[in-house]
Backbone bond lengths (Angstrom), bond angles and torsions (degrees), N, CA, C in turn:
res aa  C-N    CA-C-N  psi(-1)  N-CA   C-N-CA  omega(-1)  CA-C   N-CA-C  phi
1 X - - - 1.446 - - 1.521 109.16 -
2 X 1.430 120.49 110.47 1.269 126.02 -172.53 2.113 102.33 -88.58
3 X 1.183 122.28 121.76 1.300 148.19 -172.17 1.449 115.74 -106.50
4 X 1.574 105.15 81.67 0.950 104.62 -168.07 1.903 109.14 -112.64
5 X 1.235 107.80 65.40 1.357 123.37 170.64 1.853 118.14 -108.64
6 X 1.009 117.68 139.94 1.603 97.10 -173.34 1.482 102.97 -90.53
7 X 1.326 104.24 145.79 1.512 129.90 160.61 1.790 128.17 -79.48
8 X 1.194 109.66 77.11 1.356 119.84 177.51 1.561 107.21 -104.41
9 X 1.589 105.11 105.30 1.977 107.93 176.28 1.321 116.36 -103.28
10 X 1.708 100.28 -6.39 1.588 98.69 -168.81 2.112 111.80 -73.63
11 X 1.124 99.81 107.24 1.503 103.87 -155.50 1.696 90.65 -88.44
12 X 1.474 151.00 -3.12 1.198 132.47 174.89 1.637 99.83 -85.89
13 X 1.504 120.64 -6.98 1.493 124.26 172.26 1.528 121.41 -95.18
14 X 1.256 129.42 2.46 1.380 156.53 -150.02 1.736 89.02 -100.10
15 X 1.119 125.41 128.78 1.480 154.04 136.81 1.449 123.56 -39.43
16 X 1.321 122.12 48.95 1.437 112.62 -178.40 1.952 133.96 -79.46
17 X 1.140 118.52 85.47 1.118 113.42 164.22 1.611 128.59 8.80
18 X 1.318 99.37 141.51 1.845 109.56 -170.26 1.564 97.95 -67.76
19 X 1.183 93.78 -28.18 2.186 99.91 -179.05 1.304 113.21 -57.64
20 X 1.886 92.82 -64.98 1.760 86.91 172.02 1.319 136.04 -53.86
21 X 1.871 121.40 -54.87 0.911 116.63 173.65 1.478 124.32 -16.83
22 X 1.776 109.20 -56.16 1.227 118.68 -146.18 1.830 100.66 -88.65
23 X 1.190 104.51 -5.66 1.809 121.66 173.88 1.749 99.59 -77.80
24 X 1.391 105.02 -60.07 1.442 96.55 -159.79 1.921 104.94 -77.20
25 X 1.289 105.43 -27.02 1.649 111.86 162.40 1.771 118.68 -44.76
26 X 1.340 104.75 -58.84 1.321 111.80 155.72 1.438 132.06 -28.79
27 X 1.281 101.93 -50.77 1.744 110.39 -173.56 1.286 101.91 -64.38
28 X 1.643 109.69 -62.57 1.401 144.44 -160.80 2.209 87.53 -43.36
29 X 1.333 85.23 -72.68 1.611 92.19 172.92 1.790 125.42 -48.07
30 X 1.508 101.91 0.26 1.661 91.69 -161.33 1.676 75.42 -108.41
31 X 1.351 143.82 -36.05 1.059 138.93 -175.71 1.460 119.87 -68.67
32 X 1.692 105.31 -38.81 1.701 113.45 167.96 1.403 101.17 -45.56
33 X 1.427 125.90 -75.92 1.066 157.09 -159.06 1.639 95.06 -41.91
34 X 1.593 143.07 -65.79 1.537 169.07 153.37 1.385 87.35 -22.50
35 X 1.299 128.60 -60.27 1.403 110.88 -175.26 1.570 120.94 -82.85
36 X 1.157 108.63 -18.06 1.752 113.99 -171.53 0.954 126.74 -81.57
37 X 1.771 96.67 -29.82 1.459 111.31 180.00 1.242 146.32 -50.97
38 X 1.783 101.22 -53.93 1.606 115.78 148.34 1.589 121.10 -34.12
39 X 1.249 105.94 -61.52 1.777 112.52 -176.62 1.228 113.10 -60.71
40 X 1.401 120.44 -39.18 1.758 132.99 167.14 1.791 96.49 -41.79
41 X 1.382 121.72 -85.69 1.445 136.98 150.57 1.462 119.06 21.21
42 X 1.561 96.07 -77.06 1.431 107.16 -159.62 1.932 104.59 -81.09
43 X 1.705 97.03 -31.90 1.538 94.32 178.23 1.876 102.47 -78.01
44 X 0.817 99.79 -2.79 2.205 92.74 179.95 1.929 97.57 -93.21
45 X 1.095 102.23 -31.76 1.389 111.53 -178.19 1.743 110.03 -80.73
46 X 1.015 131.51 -47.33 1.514 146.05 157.17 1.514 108.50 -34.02
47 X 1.612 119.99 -57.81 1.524 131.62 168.80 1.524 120.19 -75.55
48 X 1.180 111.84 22.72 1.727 120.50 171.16 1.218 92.97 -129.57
49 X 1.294 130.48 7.93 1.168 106.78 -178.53 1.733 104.29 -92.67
50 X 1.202 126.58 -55.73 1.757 123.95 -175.22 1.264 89.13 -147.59
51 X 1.095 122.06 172.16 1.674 166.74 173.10 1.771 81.96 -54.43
52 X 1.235 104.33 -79.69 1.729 105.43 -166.60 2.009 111.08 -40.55
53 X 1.390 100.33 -45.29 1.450 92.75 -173.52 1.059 101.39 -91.11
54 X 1.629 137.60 -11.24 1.815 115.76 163.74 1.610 95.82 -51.80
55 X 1.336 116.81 -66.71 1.346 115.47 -145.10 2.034 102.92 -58.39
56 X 1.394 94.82 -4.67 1.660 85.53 -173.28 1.734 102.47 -87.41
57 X 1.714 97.66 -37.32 1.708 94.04 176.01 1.417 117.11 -59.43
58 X 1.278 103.34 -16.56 1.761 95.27 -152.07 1.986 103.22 -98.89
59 X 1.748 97.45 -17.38 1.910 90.61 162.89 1.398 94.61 -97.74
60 X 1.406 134.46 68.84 1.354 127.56 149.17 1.529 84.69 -103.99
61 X 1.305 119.83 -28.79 1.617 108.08 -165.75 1.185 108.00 -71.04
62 X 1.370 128.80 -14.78 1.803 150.55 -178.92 1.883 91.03 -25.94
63 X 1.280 95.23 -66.87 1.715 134.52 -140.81 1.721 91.89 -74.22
64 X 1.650 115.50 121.43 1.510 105.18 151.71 1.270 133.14 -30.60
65 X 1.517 117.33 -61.36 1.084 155.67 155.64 1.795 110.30 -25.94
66 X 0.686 134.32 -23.04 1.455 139.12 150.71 1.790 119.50 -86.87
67 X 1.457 97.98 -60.91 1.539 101.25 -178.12 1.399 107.48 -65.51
68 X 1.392 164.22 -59.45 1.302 151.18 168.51 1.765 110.72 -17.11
69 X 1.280 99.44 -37.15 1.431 106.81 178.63 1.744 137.02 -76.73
70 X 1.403 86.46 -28.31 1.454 134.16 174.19 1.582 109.40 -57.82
71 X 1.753 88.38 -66.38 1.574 89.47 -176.83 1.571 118.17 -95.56
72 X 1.421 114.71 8.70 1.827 114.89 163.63 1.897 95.23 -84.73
73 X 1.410 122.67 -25.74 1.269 111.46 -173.50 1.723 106.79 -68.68
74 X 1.772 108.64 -47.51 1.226 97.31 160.09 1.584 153.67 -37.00
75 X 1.366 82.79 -54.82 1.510 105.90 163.90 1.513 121.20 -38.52
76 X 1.366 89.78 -55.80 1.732 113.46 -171.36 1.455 109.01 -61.78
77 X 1.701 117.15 -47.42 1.390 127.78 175.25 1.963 108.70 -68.05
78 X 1.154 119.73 -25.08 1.422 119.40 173.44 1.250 119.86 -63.12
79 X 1.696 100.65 -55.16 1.651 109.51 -160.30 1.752 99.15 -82.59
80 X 1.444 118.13 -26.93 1.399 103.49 -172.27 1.762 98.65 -95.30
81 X 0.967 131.17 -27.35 1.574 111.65 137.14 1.566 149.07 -3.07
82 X 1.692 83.21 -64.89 1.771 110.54 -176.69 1.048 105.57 -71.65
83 X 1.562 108.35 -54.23 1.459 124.38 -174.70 1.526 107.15 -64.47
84 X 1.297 136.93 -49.75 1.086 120.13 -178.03 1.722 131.88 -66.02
85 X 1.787 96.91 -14.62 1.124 96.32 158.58 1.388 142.20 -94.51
86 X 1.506 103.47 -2.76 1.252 136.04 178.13 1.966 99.92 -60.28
87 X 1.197 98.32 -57.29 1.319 115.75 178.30 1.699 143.27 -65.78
88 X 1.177 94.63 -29.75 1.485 122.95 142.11 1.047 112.36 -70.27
89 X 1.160 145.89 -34.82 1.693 129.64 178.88 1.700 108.43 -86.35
90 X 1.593 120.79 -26.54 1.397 97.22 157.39 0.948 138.99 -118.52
91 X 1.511 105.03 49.44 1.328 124.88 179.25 2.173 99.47 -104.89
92 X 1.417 87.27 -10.81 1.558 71.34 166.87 1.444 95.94 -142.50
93 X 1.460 120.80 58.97 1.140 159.35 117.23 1.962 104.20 87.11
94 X 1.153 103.81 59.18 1.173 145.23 -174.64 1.400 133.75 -100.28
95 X 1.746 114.71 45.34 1.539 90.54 -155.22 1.773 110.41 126.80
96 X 1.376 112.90 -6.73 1.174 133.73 -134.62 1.621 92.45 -111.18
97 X 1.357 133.06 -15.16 1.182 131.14 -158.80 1.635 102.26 -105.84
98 X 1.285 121.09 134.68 1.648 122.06 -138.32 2.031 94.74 -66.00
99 X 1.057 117.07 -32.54 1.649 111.82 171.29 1.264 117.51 -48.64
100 X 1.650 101.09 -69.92 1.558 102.55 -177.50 1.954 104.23 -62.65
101 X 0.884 122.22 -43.93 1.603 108.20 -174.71 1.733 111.11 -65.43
102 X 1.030 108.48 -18.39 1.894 113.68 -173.70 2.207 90.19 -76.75
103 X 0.953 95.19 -25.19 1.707 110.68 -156.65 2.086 91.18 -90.58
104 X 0.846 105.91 -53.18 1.574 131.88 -176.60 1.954 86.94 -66.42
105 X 0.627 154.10 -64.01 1.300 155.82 -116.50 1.926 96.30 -124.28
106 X 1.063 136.58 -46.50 1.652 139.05 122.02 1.470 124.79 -18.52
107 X 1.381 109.03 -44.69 1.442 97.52 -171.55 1.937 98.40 -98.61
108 X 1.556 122.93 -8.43 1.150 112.96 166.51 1.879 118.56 -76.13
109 X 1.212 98.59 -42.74 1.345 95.06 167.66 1.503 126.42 -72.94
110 X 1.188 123.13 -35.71 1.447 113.98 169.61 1.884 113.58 -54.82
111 X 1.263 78.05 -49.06 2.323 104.29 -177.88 1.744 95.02 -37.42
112 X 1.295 93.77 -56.75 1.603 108.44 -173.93 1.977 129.91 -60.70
113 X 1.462 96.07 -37.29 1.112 120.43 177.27 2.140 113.37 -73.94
114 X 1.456 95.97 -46.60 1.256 111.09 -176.57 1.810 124.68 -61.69
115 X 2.175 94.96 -40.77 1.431 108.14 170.87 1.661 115.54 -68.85
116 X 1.676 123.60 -23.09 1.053 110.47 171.66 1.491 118.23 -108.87
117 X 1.679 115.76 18.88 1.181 110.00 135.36 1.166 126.74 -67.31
118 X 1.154 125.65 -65.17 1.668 132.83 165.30 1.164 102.12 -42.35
119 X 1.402 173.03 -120.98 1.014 153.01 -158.28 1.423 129.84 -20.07
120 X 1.215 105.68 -37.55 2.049 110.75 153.30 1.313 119.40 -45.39
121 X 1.560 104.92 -52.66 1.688 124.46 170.77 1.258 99.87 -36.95
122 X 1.305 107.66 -59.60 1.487 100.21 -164.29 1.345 147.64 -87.88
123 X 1.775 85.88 -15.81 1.448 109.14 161.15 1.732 121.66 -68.52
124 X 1.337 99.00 -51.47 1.349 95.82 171.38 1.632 133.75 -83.65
């Protein structure tokens, strides 16, 4: 059986769509998000506790070294947000037609990119 389809694996040379990107961004973000969350948690829970331990949570933000982290968590909570609602709307076929979703899928990543600029603003 002669197989005459080409074999291209090199995937950092691969053409991926504004759709995908913003699919596999999603995931990427749903796993950030699984790990951050707890630590998000325990430091909101740590700052209800007294005056003394707000003021201890709140110079963690002092430190680069925290805020870089701060605002990819943002990020992460925006875009898999957007995206998840992005996805729900064309799942009941909303959005679903390759223009509007190429268009839909642009305005989550920019949407996404922009809220944790502004939140950089404000962090730093």
């Amino acid at each position: 059986m002669n197989d005459r389809r080409p074999v291209f694996l090199n995937l950092m040379q691969l053409r991926h769509p504004v759709g995908s990107i913003t699919s596999i961004f999603h995931r990427i973000t749903g796993v950030l998000l699984a790990l951050g969350i707890p630590f998000a948690v325990c430091l909101f829970q740590l700052s209800l506790q007294s005056a003394e331990t707000y003021a201890r949570v709140a110079s963690l933000f002092d430190g680069i070294g925290f805020r870089l982290p701060a605002i990819l968590f943002i990020w992460a909570l925006a875009h898999h947000l957007l995206a998840g609602v992005r996805h729900l709307l064309s799942d009941i076929d909303i959005g679903s037609r390759l223009q509007r979703a190429r268009a839909s899928a642009w305005m989550v990543n920019c949407s996404a990119v922009l809220i944790a600029l502004l939140s950089a603003g404000a962090l730093l």
